[in-house]
PLY file of the C-alpha trace (Angstrom):
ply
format ascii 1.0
element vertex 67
property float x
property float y
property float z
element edge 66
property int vertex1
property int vertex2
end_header
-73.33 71.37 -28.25
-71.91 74.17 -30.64
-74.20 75.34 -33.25
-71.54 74.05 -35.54
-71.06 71.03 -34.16
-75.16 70.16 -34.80
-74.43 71.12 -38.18
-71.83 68.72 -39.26
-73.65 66.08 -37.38
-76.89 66.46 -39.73
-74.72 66.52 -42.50
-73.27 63.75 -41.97
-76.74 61.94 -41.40
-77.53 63.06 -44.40
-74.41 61.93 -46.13
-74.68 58.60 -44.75
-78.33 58.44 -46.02
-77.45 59.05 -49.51
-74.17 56.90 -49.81
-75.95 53.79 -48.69
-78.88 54.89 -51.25
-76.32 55.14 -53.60
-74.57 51.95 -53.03
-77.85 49.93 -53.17
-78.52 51.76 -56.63
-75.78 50.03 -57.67
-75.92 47.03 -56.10
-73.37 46.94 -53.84
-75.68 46.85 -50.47
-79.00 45.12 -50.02
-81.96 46.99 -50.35
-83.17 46.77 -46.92
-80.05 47.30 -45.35
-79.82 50.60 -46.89
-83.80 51.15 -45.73
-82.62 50.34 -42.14
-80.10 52.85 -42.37
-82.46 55.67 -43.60
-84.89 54.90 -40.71
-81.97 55.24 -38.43
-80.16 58.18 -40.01
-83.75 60.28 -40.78
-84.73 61.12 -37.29
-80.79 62.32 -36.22
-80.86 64.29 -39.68
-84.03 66.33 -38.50
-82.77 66.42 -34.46
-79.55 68.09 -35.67
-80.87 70.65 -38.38
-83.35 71.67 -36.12
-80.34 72.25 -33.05
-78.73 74.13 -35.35
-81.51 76.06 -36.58
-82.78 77.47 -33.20
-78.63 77.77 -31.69
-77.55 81.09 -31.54
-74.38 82.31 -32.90
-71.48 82.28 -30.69
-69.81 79.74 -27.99
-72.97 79.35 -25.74
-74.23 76.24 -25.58
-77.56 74.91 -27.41
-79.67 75.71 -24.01
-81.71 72.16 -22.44
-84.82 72.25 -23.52
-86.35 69.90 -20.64
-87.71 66.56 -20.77
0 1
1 2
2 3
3 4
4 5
5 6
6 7
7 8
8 9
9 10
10 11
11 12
12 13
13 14
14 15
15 16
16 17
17 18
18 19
19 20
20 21
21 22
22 23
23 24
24 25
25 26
26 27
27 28
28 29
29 30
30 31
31 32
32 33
33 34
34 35
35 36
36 37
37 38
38 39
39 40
40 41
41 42
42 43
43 44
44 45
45 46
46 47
47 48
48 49
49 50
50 51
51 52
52 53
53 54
54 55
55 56
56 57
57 58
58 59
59 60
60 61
61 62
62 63
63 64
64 65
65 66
């Protein structure tokens, strides 16, 4: 995975986080459907940012960092 890649994938967590916030602000999505998707969008957001935080610039690959 490209540092870049990680990126746009935590932002988009993110993103998805805050619309459905959003939407049940308004009332457009129940409350605990938009509390199931922060529990499920919180944990990629963090995975991702921190990919991208430790990848190095450049094509190489995000290195496996074992089990």
């Amino acid at each position: 995975m490209k540092k870049q890649t990680a990126l746009i994938v935590g932002l988009a967590a993110a993103g998805i986080s805050a619309a459905t916030g959003l939407l049940a602000a308004l009332g457009y999505l129940p409350v605990w459907a938009a509390e199931l998707v922060a529990v499920v969008m919180f944990p990629a957001f963090v995975i991702f940012i921190a990919l991208w935080w430790n990848a190095k610039p450049g094509e190489e690959d995000i290195p496996f960092i074992g089990y």
